[in-house]
GUTI-821621 format. One record per atom (N, C-alpha, C): residue number from 1; residue in one letter; atom name; x, y, z. Coordinates in steps of 0.001 Angstrom, whole numbers, m for minus. Example, Ala and Ser with C-alpha at 12.3 -4.5 7.8 and 13.67 -1.06 7.14 Angstrom:
PT   nr  rest  atom       c1       c2       c3
PT    1     a     N    13190    m5690     7800
PT    1     a    CA    12300    m4500     7800
PT    1     a     C    13200    m3300     7800
PT    2     s     N    12850    m2250     7080
PT    2     s    CA    13670    m1060     7140
PT    2     s     C    12900       30     7870
END
This chain:
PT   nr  rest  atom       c1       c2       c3
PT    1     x     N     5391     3240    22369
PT    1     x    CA     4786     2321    21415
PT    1     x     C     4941     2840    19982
PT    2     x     N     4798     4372    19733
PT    2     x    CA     4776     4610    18302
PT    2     x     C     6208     4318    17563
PT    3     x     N     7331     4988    18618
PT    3     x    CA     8675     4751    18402
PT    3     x     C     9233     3082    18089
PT    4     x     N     8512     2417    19128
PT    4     x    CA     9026     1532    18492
PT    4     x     C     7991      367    17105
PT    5     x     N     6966      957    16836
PT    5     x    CA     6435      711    15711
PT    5     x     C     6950     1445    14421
PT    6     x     N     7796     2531    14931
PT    6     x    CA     8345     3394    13642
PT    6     x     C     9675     1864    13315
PT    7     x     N    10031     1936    14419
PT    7     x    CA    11377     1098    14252
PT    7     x     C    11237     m265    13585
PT    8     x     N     9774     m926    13934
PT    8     x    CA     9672    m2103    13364
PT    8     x     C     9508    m1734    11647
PT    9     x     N     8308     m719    11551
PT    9     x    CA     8288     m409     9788
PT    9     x     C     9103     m318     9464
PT   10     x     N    10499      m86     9620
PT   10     x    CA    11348       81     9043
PT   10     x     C    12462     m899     9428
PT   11     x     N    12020    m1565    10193
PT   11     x    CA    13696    m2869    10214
PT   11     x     C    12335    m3801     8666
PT   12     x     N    10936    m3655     8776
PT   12     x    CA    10352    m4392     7699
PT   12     x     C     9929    m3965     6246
PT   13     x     N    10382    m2048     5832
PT   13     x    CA    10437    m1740     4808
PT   13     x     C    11481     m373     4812
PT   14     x     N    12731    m1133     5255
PT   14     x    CA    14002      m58     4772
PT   14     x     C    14049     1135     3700
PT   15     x     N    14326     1854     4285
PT   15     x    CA    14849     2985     2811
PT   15     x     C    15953     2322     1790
PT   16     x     N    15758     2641      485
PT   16     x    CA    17267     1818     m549
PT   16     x     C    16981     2982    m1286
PT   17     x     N    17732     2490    m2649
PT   17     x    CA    17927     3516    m3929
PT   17     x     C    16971     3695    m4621
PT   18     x     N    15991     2782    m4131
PT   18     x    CA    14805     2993    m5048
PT   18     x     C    13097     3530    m4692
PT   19     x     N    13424     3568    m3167
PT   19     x    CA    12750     4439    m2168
PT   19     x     C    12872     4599     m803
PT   20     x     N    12018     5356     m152
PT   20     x    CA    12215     5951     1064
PT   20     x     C    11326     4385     1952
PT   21     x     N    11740     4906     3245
PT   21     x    CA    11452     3636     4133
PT   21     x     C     9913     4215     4795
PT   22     x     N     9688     2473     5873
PT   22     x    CA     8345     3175     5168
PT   22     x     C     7801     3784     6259
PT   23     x     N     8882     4493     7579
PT   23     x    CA     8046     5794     8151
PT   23     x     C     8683     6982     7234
PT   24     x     N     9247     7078     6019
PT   24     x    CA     9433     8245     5131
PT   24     x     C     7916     8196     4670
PT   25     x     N     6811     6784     4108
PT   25     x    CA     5681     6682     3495
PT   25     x     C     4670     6839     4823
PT   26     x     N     5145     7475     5930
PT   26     x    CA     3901     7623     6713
PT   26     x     C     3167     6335     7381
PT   27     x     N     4158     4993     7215
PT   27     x    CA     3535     4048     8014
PT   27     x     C     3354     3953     9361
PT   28     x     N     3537     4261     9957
PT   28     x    CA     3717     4652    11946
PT   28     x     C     2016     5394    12126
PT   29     x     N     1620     6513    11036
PT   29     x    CA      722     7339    11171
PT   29     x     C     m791     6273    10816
PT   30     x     N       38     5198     9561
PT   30     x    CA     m976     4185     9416
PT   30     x     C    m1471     3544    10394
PT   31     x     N     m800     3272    11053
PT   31     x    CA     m922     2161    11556
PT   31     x     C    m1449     2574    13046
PT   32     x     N    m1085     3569    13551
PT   32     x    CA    m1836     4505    14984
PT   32     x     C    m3770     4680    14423
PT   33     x     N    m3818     5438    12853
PT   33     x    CA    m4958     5253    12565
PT   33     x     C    m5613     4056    12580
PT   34     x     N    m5127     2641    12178
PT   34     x    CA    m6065     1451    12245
PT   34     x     C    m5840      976    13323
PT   35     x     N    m5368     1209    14427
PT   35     x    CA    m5690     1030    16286
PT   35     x     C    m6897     1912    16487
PT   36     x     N    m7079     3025    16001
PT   36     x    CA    m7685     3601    16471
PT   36     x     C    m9577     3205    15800
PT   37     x     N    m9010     3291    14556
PT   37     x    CA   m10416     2998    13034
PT   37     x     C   m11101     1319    14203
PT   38     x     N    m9507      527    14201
PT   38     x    CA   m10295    m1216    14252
PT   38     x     C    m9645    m1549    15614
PT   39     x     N   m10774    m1318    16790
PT   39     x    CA    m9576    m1165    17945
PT   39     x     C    m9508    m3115    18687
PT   40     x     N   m10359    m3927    17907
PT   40     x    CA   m10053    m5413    18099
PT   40     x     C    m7933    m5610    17781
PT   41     x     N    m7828    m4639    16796
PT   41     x    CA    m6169    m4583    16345
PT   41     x     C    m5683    m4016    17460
PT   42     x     N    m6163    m3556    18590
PT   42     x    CA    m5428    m3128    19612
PT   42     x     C    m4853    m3992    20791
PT   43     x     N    m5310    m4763    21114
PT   43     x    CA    m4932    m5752    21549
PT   43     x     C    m3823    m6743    21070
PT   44     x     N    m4147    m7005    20427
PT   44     x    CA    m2864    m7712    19532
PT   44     x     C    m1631    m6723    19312
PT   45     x     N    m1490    m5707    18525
PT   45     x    CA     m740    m4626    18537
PT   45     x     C      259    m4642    19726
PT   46     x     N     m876    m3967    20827
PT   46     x    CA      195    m3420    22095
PT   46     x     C      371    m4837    23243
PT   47     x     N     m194    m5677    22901
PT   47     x    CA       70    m6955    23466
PT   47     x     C     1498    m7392    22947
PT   48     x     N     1563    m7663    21395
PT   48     x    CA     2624    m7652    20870
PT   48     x     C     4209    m7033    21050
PT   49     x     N     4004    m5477    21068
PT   49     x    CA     4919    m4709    21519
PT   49     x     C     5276    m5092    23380
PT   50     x     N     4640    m5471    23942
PT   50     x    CA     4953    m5311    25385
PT   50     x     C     5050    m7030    25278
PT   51     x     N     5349    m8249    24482
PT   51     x    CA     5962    m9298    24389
PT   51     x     C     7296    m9030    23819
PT   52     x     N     7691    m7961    23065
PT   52     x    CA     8717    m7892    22099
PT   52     x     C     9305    m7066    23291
PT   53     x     N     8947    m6427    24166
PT   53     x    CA    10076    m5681    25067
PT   53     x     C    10068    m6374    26172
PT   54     x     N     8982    m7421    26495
PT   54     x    CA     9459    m8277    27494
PT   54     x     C    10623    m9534    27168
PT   55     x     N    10728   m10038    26162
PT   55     x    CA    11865   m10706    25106
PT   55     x     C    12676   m10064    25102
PT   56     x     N    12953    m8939    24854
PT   56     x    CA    14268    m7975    25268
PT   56     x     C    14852    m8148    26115
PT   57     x     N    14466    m7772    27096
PT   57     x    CA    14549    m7339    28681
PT   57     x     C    15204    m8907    29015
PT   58     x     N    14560    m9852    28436
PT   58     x    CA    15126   m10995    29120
PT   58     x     C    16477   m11537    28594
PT   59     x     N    16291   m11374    27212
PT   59     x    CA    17652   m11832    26578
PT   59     x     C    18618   m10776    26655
PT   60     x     N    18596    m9203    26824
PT   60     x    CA    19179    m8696    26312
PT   60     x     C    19627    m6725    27357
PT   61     x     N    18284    m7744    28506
PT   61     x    CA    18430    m6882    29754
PT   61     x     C    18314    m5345    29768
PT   62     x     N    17461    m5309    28063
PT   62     x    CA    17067    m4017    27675
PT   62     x     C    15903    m3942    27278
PT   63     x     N    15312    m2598    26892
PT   63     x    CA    13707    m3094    26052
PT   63     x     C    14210    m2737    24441
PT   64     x     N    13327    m3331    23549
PT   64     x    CA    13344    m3332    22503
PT   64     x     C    14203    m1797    21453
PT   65     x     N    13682     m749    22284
PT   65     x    CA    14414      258    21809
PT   65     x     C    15792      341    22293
PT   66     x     N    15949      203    23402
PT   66     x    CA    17564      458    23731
PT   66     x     C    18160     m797    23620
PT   67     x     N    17508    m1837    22787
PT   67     x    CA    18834    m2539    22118
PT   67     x     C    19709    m2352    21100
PT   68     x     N    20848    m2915    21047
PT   68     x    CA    21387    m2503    19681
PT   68     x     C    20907    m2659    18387
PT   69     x     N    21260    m2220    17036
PT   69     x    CA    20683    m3041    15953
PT   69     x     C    20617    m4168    16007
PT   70     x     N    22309    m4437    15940
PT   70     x    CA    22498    m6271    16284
PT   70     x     C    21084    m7386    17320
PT   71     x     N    20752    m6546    18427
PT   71     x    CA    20149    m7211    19180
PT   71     x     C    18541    m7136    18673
PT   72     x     N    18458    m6186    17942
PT   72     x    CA    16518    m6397    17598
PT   72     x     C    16500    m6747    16595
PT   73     x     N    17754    m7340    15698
PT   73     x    CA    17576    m8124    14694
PT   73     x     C    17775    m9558    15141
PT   74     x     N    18427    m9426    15729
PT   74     x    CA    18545   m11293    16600
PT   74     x     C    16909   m11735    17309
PT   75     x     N    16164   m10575    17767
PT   75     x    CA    15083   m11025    18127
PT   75     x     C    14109   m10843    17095
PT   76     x     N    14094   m10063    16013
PT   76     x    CA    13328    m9952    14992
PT   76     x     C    13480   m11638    13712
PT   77     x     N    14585   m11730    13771
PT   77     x    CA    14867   m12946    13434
PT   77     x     C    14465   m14211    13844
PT   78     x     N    13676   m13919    15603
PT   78     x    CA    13290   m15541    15393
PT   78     x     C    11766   m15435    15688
PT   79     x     N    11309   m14492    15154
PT   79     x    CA    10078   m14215    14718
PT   79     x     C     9287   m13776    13335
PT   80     x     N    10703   m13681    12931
PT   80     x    CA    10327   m13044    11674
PT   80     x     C     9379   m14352    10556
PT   81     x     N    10398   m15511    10678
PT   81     x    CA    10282   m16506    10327
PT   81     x     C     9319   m17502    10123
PT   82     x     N     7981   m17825    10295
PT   82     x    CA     7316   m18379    10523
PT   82     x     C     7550   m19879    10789
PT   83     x     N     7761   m20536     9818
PT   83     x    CA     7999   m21839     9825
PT   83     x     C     9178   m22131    10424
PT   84     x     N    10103   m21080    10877
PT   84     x    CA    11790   m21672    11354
PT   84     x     C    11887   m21383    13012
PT   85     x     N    10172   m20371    13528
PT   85     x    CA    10178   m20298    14632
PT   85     x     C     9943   m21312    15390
PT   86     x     N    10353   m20961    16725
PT   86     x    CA     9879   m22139    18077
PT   86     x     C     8714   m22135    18453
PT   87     x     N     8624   m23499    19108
PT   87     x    CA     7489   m23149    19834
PT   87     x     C     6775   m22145    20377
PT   88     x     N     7792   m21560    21455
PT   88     x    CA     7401   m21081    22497
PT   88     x     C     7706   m19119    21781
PT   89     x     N     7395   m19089    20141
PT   89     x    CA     7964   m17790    19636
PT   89     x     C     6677   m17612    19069
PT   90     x     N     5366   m18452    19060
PT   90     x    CA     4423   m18403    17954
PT   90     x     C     3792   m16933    18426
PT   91     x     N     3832   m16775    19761
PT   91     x    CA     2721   m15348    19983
PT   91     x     C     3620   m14031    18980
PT   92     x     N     5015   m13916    19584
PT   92     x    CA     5537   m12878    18319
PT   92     x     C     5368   m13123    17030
PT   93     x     N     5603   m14305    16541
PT   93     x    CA     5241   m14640    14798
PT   93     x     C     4178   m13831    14693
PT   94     x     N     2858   m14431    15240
PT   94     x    CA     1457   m13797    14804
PT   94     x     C     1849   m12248    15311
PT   95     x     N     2188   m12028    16322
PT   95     x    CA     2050   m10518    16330
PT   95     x     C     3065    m9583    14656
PT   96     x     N     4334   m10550    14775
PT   96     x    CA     4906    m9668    13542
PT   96     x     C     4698    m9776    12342
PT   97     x     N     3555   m11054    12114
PT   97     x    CA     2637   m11160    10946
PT   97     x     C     1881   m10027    10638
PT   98     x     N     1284    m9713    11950
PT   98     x    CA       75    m8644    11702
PT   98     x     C     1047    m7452    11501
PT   99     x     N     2418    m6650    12315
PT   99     x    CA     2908    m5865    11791
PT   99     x     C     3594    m5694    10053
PT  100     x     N     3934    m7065    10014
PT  100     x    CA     4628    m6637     8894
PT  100     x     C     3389    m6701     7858
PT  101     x     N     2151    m7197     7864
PT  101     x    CA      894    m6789     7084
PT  101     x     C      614    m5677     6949
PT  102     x     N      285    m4605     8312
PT  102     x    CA      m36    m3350     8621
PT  102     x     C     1049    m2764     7549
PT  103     x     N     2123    m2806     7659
PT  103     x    CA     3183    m2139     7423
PT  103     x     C     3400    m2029     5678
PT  104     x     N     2915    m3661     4981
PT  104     x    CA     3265    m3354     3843
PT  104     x     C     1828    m2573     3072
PT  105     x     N      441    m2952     4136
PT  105     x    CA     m372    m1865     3349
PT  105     x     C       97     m624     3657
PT  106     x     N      122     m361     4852
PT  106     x    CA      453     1153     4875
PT  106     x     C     1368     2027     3590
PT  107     x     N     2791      903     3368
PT  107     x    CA     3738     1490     2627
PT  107     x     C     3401     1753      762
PT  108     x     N     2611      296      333
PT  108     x    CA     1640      267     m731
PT  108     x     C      783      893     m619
PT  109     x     N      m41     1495      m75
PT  109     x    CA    m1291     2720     m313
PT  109     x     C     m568     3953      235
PT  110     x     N      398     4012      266
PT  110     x    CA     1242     5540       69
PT  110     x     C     1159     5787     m907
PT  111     x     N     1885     7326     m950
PT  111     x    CA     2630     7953    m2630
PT  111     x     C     3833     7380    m2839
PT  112     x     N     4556     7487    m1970
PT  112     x    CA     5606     6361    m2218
PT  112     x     C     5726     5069    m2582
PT  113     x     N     5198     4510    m2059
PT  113     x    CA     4698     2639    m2315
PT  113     x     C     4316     2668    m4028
PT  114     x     N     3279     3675    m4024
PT  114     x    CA     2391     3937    m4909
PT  114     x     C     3604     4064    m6006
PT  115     x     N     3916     4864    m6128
PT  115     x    CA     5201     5346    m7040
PT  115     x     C     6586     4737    m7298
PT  116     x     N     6530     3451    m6177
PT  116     x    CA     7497     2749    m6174
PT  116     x     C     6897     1260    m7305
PT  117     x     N     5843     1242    m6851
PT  117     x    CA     5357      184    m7880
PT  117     x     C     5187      283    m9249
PT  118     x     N     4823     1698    m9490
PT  118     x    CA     4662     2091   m10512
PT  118     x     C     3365     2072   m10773
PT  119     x     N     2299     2352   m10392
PT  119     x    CA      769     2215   m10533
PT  119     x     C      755     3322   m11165
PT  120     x     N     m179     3407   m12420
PT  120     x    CA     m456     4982   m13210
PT  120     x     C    m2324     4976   m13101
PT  121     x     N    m2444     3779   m12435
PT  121     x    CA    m4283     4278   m12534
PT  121     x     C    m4622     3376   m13378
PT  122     x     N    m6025     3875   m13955
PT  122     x    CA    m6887     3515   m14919
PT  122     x     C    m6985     4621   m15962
PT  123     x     N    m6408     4156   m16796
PT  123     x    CA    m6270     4921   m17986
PT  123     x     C    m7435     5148   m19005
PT  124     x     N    m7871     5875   m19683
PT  124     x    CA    m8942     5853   m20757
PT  124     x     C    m8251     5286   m21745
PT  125     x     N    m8707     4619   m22324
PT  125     x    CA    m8252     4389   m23707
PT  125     x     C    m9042     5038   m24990
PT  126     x     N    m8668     5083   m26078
PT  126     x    CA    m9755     5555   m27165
PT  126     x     C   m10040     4651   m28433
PT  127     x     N   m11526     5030   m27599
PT  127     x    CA   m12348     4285   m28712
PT  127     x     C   m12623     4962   m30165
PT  128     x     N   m12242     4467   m30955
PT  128     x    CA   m12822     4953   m32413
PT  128     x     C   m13688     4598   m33326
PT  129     x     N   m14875     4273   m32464
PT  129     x    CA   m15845     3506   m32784
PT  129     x     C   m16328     2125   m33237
PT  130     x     N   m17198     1995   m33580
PT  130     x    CA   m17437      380   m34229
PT  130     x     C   m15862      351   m35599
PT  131     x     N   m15877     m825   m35657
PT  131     x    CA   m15182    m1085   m36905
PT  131     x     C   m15637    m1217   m38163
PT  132     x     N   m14907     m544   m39168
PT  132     x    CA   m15612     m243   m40878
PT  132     x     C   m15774    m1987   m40650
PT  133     x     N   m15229    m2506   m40537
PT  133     x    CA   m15732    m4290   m41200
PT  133     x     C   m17263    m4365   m41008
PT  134     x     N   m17392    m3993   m39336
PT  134     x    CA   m18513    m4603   m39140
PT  134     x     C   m19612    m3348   m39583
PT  135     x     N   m19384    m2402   m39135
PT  135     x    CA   m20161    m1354   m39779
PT  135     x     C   m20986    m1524   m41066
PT  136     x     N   m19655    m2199   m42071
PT  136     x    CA   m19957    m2253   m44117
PT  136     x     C   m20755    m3919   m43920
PT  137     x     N   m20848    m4241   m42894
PT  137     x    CA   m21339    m6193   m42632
PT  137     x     C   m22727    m6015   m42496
PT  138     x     N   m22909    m4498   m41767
PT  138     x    CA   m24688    m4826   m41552
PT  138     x     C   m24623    m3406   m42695
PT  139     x     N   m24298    m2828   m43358
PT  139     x    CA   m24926    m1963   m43931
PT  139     x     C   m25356     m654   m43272
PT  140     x     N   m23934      174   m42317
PT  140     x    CA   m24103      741   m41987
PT  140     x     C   m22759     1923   m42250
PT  141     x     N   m22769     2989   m41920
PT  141     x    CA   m21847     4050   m41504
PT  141     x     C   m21664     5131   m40913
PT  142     x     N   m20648     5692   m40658
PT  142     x    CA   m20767     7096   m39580
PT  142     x     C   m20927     7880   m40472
PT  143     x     N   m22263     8924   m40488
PT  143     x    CA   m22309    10244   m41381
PT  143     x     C   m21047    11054   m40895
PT  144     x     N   m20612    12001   m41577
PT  144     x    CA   m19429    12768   m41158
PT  144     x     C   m19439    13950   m39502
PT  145     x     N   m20987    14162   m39563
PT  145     x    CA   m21611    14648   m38509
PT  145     x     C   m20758    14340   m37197
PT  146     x     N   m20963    13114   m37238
PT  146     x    CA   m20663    11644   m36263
PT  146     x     C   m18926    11918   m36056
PT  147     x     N   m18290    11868   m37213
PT  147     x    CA   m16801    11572   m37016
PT  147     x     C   m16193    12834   m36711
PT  148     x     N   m16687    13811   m37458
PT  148     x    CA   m16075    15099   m36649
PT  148     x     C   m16302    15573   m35595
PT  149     x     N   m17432    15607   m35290
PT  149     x    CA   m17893    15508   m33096
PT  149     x     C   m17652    14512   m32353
PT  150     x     N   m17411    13416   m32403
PT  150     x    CA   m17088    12119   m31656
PT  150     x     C   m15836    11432   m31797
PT  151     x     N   m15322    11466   m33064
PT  151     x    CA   m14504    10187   m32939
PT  151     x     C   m13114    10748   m33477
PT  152     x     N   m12728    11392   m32394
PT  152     x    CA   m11084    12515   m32759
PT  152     x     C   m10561    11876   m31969
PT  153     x     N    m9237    11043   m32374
PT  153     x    CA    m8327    10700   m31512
PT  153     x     C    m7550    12064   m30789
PT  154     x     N    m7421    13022   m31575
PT  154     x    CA    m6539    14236   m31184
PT  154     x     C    m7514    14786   m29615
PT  155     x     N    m8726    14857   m29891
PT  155     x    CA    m9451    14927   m28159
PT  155     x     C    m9692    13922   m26963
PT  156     x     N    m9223    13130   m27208
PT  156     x    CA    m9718    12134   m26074
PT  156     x     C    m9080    12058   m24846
PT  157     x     N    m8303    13325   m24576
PT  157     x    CA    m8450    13707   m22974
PT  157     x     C    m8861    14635   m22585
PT  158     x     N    m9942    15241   m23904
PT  158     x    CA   m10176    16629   m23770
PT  158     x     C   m11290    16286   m23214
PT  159     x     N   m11600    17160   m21627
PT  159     x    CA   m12767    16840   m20802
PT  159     x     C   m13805    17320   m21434
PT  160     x     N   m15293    16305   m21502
PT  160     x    CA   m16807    17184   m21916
PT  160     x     C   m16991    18146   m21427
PT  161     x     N   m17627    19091   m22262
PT  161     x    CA   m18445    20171   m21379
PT  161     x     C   m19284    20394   m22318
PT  162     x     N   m20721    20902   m20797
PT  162     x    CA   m21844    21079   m21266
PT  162     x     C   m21974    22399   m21536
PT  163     x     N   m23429    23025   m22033
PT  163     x    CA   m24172    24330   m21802
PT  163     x     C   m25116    24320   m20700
PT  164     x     N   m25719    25831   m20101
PT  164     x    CA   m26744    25454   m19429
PT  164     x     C   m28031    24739   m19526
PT  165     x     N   m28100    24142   m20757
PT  165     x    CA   m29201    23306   m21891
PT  165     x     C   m28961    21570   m21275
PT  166     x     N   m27996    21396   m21212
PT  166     x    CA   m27412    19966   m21112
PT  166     x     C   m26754    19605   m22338
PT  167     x     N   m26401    20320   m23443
PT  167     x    CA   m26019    19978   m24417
PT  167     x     C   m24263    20039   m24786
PT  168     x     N   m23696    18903   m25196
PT  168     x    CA   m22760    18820   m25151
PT  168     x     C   m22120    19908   m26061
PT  169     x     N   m21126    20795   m25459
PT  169     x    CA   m20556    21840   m26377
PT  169     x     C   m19213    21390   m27173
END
C-alpha cells in the first residue's frame, strides 16, 4: 500500500526543474500519518488502492505496481478526470480525488512545496510612528526621548530585550 501510494504522489506531483516530486517532499509519510491521525480516511484510502489493483488485474492481468508506466497511466487516466469519467469509474474518481487532495497538501505544507511557492511568512513591517500631518493636526509631537528609543528604522529586526526589572533595555 505505501509503495503504491508513493507511486500515485508522484504520477500526481512529478519531480521537474523547478522541484523535487512529491515523495522527495515526504508525501507517502503524509499521508500514512493522516490514516493513522483520521482513521474514517482509512477506509476510503485502502478501499481505493485494492479497487485500483483490482482494475489492474482485470484490464491488465497485473496489479497496479507491476504495470507498466503506459498501463497505470491508462488507468489513472480514466479516473483522473472527473467529468470525462464513466459511470461505472465514479468509486476511483472519489478515491483519486481524495489522493490527489492528500497529496497536494502534503506536497504544499512541505519545505519543498513551501519553497516552491515561494511563501516567506509574515513579515514585520516598520512602523515609524503616527504621521507628522496628523501628529502637527492635533497639536502633538515625539519628544526626542521617543525617536531615539523607538522609532529607528536601522533596528527593526533587532529583537527586544528585557532586564531582570521588566524593563526594556
Amino acid at each position: 500500500e505505501y509503495q503504491m501510494v508513493a507511486v500515485l504522489a508522484d504520477i500526481i506531483i512529478p519531480a521537474d526543474e523547478e522541484s523535487g516530486s512529491a515523495t522527495d517532499a515526504g508525501v507517502p509519510d503524509f499521508i500514512e500519518f493522516m490514516m493513522k491521525d483520521f482513521p474514517p480516511f482509512q477506509l476510503v484510502m485502502r478501499g481505493g488502492l485494492m479497487w485500483l489493483n483490482s482494475q489492474c488485474n482485470e484490464r491488465f492481468n497485473n496489479s497496479f505496481l507491476d504495470c507498466s508506466e503506459t498501463e497505470r497511466m491508462e488507468m489513472i487516466d480514466l479516473i483522473a478526470w472527473p467529468d470525462d469519467a464513466e459511470p461505472d469509474m465514479q468509486y476511483g474518481v472519489r478515491f483519486f480525488n481524495r489522493m490527489r487532495d492528500l497529496t497536494a497538501t502534503g506536497f504544499f505544507t512541505s519545505q519543498i512545496g513551501v519553497e516552491y511557492l515561494g511563501y516567506e511568512g509574515n513579515r514585520p513591517g516598520f512602523w515609524d510612528g503616527v504621521p507628522e500631518n496628523v501628529l502637527r493636526k492635533h497639536g502633538m509631537e515625539y519628544d526626542e526621548k521617543t525617536l531615539d528609543e523607538c522609532i529607528k528604522e536601522a533596528d527593526r529586526y533587532r529583537m527586544a530585550e528585557w532586564d531582570d526589572d521588566a524593563n526594556l533595555i
